[in-house]
TIKOL-108966 format. One record per residue: residue in one letter; y, z, x of N, C-alpha, C in turn. Coordinates in steps of 0.2 Angstrom, whole numbers, padded with zeros to 4 digits, always signed. Layout:
N
aYZXYZXYZX ...
//
This chain:
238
x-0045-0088+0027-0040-0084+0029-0033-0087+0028 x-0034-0093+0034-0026-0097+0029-0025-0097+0023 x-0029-0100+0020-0027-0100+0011-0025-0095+0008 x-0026-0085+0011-0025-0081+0010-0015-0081+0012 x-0015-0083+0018-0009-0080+0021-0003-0085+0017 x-0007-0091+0015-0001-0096+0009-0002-0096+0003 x-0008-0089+0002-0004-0086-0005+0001-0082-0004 x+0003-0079-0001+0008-0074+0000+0016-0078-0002 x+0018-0075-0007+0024-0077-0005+0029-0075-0002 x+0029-0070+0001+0034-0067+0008+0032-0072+0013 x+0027-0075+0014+0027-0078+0021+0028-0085+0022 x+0029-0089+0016+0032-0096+0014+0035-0099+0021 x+0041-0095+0023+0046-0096+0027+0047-0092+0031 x+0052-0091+0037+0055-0087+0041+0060-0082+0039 x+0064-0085+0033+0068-0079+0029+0062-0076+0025 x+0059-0078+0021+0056-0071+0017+0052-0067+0020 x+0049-0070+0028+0046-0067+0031+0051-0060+0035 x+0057-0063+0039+0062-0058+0038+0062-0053+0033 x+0064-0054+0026+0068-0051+0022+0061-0043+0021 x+0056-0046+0021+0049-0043+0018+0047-0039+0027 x+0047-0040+0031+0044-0038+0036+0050-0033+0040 x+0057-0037+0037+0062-0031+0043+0068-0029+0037 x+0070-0035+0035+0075-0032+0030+0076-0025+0025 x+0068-0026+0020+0065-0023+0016+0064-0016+0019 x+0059-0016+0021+0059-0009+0026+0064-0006+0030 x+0070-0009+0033+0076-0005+0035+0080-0004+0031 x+0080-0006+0025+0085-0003+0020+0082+0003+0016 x+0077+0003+0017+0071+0007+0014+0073+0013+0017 x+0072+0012+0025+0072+0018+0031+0080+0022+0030 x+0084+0016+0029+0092+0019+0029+0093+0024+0024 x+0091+0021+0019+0093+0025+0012+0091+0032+0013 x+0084+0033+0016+0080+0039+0015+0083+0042+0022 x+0086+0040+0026+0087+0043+0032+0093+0047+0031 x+0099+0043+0027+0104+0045+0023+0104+0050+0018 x+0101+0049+0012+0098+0054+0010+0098+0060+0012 x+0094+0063+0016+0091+0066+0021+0094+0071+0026 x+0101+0067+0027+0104+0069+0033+0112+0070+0026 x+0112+0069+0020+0118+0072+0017+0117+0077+0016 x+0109+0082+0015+0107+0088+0015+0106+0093+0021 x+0103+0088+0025+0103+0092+0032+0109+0092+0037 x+0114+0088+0036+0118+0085+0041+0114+0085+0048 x+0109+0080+0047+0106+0080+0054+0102+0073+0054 x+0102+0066+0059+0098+0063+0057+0092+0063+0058 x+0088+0064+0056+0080+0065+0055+0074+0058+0057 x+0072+0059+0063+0067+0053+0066+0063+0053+0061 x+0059+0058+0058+0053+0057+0056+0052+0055+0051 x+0058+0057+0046+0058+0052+0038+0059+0044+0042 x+0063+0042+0045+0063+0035+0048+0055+0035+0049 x+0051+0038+0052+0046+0036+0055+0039+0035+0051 x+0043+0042+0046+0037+0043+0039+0037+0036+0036 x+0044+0033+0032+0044+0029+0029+0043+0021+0032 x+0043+0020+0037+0040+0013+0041+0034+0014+0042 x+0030+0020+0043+0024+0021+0042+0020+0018+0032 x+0023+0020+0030+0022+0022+0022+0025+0015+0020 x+0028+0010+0024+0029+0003+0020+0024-0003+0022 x+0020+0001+0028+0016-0003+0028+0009-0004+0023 x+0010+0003+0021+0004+0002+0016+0007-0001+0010 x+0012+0000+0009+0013-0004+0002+0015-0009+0003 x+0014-0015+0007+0014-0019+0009+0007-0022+0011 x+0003-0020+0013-0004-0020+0010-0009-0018+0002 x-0004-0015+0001-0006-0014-0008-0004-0018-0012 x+0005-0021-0011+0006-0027-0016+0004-0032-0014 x+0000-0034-0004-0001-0041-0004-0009-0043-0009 x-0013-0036-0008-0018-0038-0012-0019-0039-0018 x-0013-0035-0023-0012-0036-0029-0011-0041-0030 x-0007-0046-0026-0003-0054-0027-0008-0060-0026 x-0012-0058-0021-0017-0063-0018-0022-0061-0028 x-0025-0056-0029-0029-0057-0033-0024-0060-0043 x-0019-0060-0042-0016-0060-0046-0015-0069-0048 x-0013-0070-0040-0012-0078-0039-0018-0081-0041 x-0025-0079-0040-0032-0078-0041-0032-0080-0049 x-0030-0076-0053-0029-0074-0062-0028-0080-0064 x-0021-0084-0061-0016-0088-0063-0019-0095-0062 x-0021-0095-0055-0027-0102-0055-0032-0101-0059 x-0035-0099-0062-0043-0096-0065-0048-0096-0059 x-0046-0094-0054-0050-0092-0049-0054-0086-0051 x-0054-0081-0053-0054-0076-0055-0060-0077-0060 x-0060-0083-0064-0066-0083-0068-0072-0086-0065 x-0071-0091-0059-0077-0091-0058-0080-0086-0053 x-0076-0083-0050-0079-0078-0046-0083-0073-0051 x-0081-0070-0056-0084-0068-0061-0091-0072-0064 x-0094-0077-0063-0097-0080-0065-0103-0082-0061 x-0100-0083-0054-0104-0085-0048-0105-0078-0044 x-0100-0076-0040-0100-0071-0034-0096-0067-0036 x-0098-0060-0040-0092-0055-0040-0088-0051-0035 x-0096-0049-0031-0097-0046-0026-0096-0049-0019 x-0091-0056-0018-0093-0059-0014-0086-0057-0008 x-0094-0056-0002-0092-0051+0004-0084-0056+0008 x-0086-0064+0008-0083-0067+0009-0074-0066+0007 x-0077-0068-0002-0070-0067-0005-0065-0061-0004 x-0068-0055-0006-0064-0050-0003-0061-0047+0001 x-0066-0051+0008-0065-0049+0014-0059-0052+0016 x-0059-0060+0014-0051-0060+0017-0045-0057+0013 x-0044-0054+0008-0041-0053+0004-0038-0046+0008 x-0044-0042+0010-0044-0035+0015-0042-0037+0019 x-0043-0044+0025-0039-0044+0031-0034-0046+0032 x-0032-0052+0027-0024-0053+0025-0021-0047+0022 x-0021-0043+0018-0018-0038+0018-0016-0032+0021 x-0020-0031+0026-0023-0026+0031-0017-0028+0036 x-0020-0037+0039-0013-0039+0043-0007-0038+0045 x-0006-0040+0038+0004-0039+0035+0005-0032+0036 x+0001-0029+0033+0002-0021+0034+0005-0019+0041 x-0001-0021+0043-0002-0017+0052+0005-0021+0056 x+0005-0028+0053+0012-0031+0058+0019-0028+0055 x+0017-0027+0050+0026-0023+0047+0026-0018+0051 x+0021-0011+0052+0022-0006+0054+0024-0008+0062 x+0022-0012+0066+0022-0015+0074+0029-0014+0075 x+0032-0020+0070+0035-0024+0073+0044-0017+0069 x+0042-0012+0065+0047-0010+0065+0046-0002+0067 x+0040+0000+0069+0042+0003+0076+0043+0001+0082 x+0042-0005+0087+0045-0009+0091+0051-0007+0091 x+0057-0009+0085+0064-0010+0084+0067-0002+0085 x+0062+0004+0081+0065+0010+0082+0064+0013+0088 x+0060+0010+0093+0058+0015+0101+0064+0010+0102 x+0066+0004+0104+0073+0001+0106+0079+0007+0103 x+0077+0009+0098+0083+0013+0096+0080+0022+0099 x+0075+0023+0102+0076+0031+0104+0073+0034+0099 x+0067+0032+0095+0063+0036+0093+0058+0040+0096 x+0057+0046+0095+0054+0050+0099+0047+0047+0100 x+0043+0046+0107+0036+0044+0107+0032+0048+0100 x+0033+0053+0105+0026+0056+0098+0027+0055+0090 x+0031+0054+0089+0030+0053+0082+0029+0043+0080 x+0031+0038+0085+0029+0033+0087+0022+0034+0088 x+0019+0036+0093+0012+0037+0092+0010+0039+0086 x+0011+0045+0084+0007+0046+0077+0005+0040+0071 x+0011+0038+0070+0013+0032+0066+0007+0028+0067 x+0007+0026+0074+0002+0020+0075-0005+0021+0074 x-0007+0029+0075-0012+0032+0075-0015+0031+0068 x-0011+0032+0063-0013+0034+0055-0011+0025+0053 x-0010+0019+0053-0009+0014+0053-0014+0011+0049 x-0020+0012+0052-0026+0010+0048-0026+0014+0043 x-0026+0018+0044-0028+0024+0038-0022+0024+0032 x-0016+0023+0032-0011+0021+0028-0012+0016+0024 x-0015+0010+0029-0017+0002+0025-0023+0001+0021 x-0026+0005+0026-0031+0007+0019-0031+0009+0012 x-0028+0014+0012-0026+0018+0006-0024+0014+0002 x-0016+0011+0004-0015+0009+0001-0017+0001-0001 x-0021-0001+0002-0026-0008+0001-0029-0004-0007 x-0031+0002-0009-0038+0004-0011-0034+0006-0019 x-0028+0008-0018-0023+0010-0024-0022+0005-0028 x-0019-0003-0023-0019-0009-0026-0024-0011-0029 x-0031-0011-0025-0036-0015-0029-0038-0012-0035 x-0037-0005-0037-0038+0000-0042-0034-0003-0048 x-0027-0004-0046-0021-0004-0051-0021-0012-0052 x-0023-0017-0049-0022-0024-0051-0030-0024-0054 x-0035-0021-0052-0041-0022-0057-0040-0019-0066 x-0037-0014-0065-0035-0011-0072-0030-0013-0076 x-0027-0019-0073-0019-0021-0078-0023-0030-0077 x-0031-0032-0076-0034-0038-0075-0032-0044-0083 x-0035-0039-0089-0035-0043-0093-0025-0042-0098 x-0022-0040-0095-0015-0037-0098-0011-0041-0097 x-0006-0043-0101-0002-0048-0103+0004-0050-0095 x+0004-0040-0091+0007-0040-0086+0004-0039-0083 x+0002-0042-0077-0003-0041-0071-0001-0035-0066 x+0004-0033-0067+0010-0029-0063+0009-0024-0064 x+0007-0021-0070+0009-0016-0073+0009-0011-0070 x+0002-0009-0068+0001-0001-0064+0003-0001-0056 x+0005-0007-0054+0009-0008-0051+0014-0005-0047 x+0017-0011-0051+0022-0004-0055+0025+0001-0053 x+0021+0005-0058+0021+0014-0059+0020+0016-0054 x+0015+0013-0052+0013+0015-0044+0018+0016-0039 x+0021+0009-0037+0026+0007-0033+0031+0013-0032 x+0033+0010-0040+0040+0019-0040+0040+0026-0037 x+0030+0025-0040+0029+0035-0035+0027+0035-0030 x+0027+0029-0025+0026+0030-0019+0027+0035-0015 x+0035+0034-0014+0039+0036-0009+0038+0044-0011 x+0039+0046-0019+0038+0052-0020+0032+0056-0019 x+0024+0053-0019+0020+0057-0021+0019+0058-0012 x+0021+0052-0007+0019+0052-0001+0025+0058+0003 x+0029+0060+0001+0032+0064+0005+0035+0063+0009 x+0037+0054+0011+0043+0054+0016+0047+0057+0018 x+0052+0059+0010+0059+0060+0013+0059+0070+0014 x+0055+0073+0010+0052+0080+0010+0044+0082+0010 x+0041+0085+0015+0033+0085+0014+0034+0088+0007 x+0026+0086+0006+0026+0087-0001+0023+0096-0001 x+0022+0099+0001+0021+0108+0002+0028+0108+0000 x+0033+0106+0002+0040+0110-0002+0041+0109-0008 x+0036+0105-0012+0037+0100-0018+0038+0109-0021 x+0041+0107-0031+0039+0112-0034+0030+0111-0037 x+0029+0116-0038+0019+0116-0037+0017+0110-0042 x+0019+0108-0050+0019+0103-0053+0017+0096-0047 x+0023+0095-0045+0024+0089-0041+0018+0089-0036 x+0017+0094-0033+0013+0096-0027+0007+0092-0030 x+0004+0095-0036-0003+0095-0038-0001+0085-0037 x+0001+0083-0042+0000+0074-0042+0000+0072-0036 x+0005+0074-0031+0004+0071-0025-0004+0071-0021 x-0007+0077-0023-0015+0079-0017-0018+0071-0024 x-0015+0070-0030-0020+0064-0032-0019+0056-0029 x-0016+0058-0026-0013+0050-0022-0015+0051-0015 x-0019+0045-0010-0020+0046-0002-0015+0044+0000 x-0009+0048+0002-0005+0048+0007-0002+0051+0009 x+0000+0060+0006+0004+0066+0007+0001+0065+0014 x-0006+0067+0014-0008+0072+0023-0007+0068+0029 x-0008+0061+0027-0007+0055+0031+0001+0055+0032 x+0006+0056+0031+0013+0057+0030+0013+0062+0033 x+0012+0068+0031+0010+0074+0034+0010+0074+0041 x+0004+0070+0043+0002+0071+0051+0005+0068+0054 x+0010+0062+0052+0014+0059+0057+0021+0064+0058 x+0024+0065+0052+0029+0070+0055+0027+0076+0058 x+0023+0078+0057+0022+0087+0062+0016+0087+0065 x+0010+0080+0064+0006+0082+0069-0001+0087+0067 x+0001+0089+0059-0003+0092+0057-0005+0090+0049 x-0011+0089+0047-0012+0089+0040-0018+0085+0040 x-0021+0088+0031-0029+0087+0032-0031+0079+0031 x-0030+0077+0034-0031+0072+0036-0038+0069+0031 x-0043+0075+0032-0050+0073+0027-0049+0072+0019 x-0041+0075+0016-0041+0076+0011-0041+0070+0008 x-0034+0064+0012-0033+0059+0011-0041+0054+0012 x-0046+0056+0015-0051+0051+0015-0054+0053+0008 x-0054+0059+0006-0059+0059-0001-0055+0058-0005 x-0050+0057-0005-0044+0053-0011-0045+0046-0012 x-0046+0042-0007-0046+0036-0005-0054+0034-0008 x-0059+0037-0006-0065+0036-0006-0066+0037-0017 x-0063+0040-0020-0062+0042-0026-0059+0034-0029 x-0053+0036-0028-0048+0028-0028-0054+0022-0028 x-0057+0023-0024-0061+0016-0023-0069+0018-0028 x-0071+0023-0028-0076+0021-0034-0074+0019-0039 x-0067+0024-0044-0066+0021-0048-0062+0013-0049 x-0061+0010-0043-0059+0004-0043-0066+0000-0046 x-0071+0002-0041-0077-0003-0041-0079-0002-0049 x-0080+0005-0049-0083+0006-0058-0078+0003-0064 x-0072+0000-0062-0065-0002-0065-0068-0008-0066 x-0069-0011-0060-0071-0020-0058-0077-0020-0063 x-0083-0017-0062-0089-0019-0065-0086-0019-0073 x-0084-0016-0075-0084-0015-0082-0078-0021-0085 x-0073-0023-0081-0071-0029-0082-0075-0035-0082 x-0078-0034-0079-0083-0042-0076-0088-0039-0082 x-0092-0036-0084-0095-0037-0092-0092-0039-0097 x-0086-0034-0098-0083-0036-0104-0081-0046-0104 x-0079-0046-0097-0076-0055-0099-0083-0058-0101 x-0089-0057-0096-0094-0061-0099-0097-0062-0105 x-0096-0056-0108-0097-0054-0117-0094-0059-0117 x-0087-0060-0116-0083-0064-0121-0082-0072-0118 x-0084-0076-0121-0085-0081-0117-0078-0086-0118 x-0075-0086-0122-0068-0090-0122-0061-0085-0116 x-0064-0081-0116-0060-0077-0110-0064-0079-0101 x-0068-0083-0102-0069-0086-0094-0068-0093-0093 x-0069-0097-0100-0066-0103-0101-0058-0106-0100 
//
């Protein structure tokens, strides 16, 4: 697990521990609170609340993209391919340091928001759906950094991912307002209903688990099939 937490390069120090854990996510918060409140003229707790929720999974999605990435760059990556693909070890800390970061982002900037008058119940809900957040988003990373494994950029689907976050999850708008197009891609990502439940308290909360559970087959059926093809190819484990 230490070795885990200095891979991380947000945690090196107190500044980018800062910058990654309060600064990042309150600029985040602001923007879409703003946003938000130019159409409603009204400031809206629950976008704040949605979106502090919603950074901690993606802070659990890039940390475990960066841990298995930093993996790639040492050749770590080959021997675990070689010895233990499957090893409960190895990607158990990978799951708990990522899971961590997650759960302490979301802690430590509701903490800041109940100092500022955030309504409980949506503070509660947040913490309620925390796990389930980092989850998700743990399961999306592991998906998108297994499939961009052998690619010049480790990033890639990352990425893509990263940018539709904020959209497919419904922060700033639940996604039922979406137009039906948009609507449809978000139910293919785990985190409309999850986002959902934190602001109103209601949504299908199961939907997100069979999204999630989807996500992760195809992660693991993604993995297998990398791990064949390098061992075909033997100047690519070397």
């Amino acid at each position: 697990m230490k070795v885990q937490f200095s891979s991380l390069s947000y945690l090196q120090n107190w500044k980018t521990r800062f910058v990654y854990f309060i600064l990042i996510p309150m600029i985040n918060l602001c923007l879409l609170v703003l946003i938000n409140a130019q159409y409603t003229n009204t400031f809206n707790w629950s976008v704040a609340i949605a979106t502090t929720t919603l950074s901690g999974g993606s802070l659990a999605m890039s940390s475990i993209a960066q841990l298995f990435i930093m993996d790639r760059t040492l050749k770590i990556d080959r021997e675990l391919v070689v010895n233990r693909p499957f090893s409960i070890k190895y990607w158990g800390d990978k799951i708990l340091t990522s899971a961590l970061a997650g759960l302490v982002l979301i802690i430590i900037n509701l903490i800041i928001l109940e100092f500022l008058k955030a309504p409980i119940p949506l503070l509660v809900r947040s913490i309620s759906m925390a796990p389930l957040i980092i989850i998700s988003g743990m399961i999306v990373g592991f998906l998108a950094t297994i499939a961009a494994w052998q690619m010049d950029n480790p990033y890639f689907y990352m990425n893509l991912i990263g940018a539709l976050t904020t959209i497919v999850a419904g922060t700033l708008v639940l996604v039922e307002k979406y137009p039906q197009w948009l609507r449809i891609v978000s139910y293919f990502f785990p985190f409309s209903q999850t986002i959902r439940y934190v602001v109103t308290g209601h949504g299908l909360i199961y939907w997100d688990l069979v999204v999630d559970l989807i996500w992760l087959i195809l992660g693991v059926a993604c993995y297998r099939i990398k791990i064949k093809k390098i061992l075909k190819t033997p100047d690519q484990i070397w």
